[in-house]
C-alpha positions in Angstrom: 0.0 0.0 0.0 1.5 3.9 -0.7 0.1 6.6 1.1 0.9 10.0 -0.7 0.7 13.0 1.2 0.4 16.7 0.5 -0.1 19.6 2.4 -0.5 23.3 0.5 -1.5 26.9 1.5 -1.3 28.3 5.2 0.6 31.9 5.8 3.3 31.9 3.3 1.6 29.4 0.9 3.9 26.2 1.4 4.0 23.3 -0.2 5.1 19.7 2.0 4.3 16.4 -0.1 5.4 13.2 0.9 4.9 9.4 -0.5 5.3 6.3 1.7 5.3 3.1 0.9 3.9 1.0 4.3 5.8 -2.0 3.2 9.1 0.4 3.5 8.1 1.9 6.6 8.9 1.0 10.2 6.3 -1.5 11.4 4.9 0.8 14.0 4.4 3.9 11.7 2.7 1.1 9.2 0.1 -0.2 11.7 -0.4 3.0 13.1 -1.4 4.3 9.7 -3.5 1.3 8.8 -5.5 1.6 11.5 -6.1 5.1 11.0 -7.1 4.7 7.3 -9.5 2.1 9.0 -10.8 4.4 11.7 -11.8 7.3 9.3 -13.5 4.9 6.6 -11.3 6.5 4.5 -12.3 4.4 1.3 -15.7 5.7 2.1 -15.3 9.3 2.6 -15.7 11.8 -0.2 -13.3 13.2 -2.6 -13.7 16.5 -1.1 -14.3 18.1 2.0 -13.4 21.1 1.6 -14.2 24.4 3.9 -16.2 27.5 3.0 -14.2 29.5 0.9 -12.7 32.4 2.6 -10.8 31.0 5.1 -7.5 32.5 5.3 -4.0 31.1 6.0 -5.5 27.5 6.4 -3.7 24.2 4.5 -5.3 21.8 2.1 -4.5 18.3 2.3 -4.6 15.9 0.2 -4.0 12.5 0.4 -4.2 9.7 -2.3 -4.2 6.1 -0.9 -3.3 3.3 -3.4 -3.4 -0.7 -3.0 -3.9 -3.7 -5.3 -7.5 -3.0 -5.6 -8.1 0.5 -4.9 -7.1 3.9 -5.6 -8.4 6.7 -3.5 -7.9 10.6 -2.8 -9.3 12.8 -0.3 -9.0 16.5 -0.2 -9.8 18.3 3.1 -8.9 21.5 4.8 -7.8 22.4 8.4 -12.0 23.1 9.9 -13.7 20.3 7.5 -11.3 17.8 8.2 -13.3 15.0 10.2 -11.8 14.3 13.9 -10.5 10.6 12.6 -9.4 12.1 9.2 -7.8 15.0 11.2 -5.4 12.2 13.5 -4.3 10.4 9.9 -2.9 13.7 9.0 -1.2 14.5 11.9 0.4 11.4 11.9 1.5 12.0 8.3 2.9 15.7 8.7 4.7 14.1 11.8 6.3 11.3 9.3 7.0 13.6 6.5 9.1 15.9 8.6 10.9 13.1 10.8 11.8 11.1 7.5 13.1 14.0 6.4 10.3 13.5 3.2 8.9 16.8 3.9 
């Protein structure tokens, strides 16, 4: 499974996007991602939840999940993002920087 990873906008309009691959990944980070994919239904959420426009200096995310069968993106910002949703992308800001990825 490969979990991409990108984070845009905010105050100075940055960019941080990351690709994993969990079978590369330390075990830990691996689960700990699975089980958050699992917790937000991710497979089942929309393509978009997005904000009401106007909203300044918040980030977009967006996050594209890819296995043998499936191929998913979701595209959120920092108030629409769903509690469960919100934890998965924590978890992936967290990697990106600590892996040096972002």
């Amino acid at each position: 499974m490969e979990v991409s990873y990108e984070r845009t906008g905010g105050f100075a309009g940055m960019r941080m996007a990351a690709s994993f691959d969990l079978d590369e990944l330390p075990e830990q980070d691996a689960e700990n991602i699975r089980e958050l994919l699992h917790q937000a239904h991710f497979h089942q959420l929309p393509e978009q939840i997005l904000d009401q426009p106007g909203i300044p200096d918040q980030f977009t995310y967006k996050i594209t999940v890819t296995d043998e069968t499936l191929h998913h993106t979701v595209t959120t910002g920092d108030a629409a993002a769903p509690a469960e949703l919100r934890s998965l992308i924590d978890l992936l800001n967290g990697l990106a920087r600590r892996l040096g990825r972002g």
